[in-house]
C-alpha positions in Angstrom: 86.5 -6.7 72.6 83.3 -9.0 72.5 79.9 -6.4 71.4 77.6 -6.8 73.6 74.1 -8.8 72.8 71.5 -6.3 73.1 68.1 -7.9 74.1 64.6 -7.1 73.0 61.4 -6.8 74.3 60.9 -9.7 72.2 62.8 -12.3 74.2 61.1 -11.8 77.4 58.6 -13.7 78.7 56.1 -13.7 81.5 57.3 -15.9 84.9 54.6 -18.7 85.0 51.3 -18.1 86.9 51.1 -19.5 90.5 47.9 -22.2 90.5 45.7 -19.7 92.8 45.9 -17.4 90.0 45.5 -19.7 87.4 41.9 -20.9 89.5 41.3 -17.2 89.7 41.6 -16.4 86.0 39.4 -19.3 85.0 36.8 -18.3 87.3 36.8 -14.9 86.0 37.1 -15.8 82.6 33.9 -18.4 83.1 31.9 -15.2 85.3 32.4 -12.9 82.0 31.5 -15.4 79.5 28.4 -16.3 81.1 27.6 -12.9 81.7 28.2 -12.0 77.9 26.2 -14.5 76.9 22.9 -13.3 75.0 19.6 -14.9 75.9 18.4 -17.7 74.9 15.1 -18.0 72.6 12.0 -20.0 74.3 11.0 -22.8 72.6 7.4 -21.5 73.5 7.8 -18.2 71.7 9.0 -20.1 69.0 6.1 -22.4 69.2 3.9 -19.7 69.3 5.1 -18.4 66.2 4.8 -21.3 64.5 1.2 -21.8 65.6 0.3 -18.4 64.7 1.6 -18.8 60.9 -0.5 -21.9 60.9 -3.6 -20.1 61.9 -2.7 -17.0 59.4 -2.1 -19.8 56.7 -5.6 -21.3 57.7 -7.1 -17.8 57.8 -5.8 -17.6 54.3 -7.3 -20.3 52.9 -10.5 -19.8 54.7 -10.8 -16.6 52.4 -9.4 -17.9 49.7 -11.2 -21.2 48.8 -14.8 -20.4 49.5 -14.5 -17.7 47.5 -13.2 -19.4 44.7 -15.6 -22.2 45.1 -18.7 -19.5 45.2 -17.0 -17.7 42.1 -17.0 -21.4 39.7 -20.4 -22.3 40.7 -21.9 -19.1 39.9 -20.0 -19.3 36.5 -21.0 -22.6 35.7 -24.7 -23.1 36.6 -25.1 -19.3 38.2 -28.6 -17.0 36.6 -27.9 -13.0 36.2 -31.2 -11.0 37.0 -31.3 -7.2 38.2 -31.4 -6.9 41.6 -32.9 -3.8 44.0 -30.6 -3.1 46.6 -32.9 -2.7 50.0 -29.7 -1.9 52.3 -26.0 -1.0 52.3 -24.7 0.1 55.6 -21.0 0.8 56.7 -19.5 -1.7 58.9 -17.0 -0.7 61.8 -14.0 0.1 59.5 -16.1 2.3 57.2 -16.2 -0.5 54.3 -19.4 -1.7 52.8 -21.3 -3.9 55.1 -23.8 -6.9 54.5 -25.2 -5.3 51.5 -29.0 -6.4 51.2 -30.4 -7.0 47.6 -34.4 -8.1 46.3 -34.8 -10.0 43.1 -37.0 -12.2 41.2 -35.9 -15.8 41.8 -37.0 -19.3 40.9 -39.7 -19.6 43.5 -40.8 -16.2 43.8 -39.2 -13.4 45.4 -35.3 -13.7 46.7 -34.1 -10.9 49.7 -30.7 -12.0 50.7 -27.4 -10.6 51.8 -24.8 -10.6 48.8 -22.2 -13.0 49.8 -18.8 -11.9 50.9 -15.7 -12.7 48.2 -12.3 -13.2 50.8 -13.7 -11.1 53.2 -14.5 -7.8 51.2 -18.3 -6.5 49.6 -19.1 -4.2 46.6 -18.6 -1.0 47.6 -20.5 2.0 46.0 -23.8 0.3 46.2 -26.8 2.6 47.2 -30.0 1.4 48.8 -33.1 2.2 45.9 -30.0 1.4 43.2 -30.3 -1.5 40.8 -27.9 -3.8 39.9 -26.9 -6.8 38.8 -26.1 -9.5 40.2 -25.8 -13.7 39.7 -27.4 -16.5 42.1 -27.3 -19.9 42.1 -30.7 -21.4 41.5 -30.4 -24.4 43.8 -29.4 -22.0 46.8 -30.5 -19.0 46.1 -28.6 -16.9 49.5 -25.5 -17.7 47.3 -25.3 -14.5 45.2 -22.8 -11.9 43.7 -22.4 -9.0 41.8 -22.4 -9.8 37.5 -19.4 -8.0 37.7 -17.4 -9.9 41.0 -18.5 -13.1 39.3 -16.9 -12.2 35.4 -13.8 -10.4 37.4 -13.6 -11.0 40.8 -11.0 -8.7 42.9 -7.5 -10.4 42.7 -6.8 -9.7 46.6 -9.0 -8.4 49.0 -7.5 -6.7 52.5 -7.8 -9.8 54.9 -6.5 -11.8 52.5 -3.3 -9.6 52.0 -2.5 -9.7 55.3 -2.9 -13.3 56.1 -0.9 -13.8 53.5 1.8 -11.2 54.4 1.8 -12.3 57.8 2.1 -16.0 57.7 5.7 -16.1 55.9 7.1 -13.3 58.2 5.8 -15.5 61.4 7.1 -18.6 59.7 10.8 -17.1 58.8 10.8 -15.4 62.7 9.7 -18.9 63.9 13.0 -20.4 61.9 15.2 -17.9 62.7 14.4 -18.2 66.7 15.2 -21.8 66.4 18.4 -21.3 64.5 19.4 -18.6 66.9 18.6 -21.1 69.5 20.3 -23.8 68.3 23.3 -22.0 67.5 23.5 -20.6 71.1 22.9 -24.0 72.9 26.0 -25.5 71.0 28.5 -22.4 71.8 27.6 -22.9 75.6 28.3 -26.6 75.3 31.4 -25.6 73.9 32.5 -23.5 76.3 31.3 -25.7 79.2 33.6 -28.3 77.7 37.0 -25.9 77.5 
């Protein structure tokens, strides 16, 4: 007696597809892919970015360099005299404002505004108070605290954040245009297939 052949699931295959449903499939298949399909990054938000790094980078260096500048010329050719300070109001974020001082200068008496290092003033400075400070004696409007002029603040608070903000803007700005990139060449691909 001849056993039997027992068949599996295995073996069994589907009966081929008519070529309406073979249309239909494709269209559904192309429907659900391009409604998966995440958006697509603006090249104008990506410019955008871009240009905003570039102005935070400017804004940067527009603290940075002046005051570095104002710092080595009042080191290298700068006079030190007590100074009277005549005003010291708040400005709008409760920080020390365009601090007034009087002093003694080359051509008689000096009152100026003590000039800004990135941004920031001496704080703690009371109108009546002395103190001193260091001007240059071919300009003398171009003056600091003694003390900003030995050790001047390593960061100030605009300058932090310009220089916080312009490498995250940047790095968005790269990764938008990867992201874009990336998603123009899968939808090629699949317009292709």
């Amino acid at each position: 007696m001849a056993k039997k052949k027992k068949r599996s699931r295995d073996d069994w295959t589907l009966p081929p597809k008519s070529a309406e449903r073979q249309a239909r499939d494709l269209e559904l298949q192309r429907l659900r892919s391009s409604v998966r399909q995440p958006p697509l990054p603006q090249r104008r938000l990506i410019l955008t970015l871009f240009v905003m790094a570039l102005g935070t980078g400017v804004a940067f260096l527009v603290f940075w360099l002046p005051s570095q500048s104002l710092v080595n010329d009042l080191r290298s050719r700068g006079l030190s005299v007590a100074a009277e300070i005549t005003a010291s109001p708040k400005n709008k974020y409760g920080e020390a404002g365009n601090v007034k001082v009087r002093f003694s200068g080359p051509e008689g008496e000096v009152e100026t505004v003590l000039s800004d290092w990135g941004g920031k003033r001496p704080e703690g400075l009371l109108p009546g108070a002395a103190v001193s400070v260091t001007y240059d004696p071919q300009e003398p409007t171009r003056v600091l605290t003694t003390e900003w002029v030995k050790n001047p603040p390593v960061m100030t608070l605009p300058m932090f954040i310009t220089l916080v903000f312009t490498p995250l803007m940047t790095g968005s700005a790269i990764l938008l245009a990867v992201r874009r990139r990336n998603l123009l060449k899968a939808r090629e691909q699949t317009a292709a297939t």
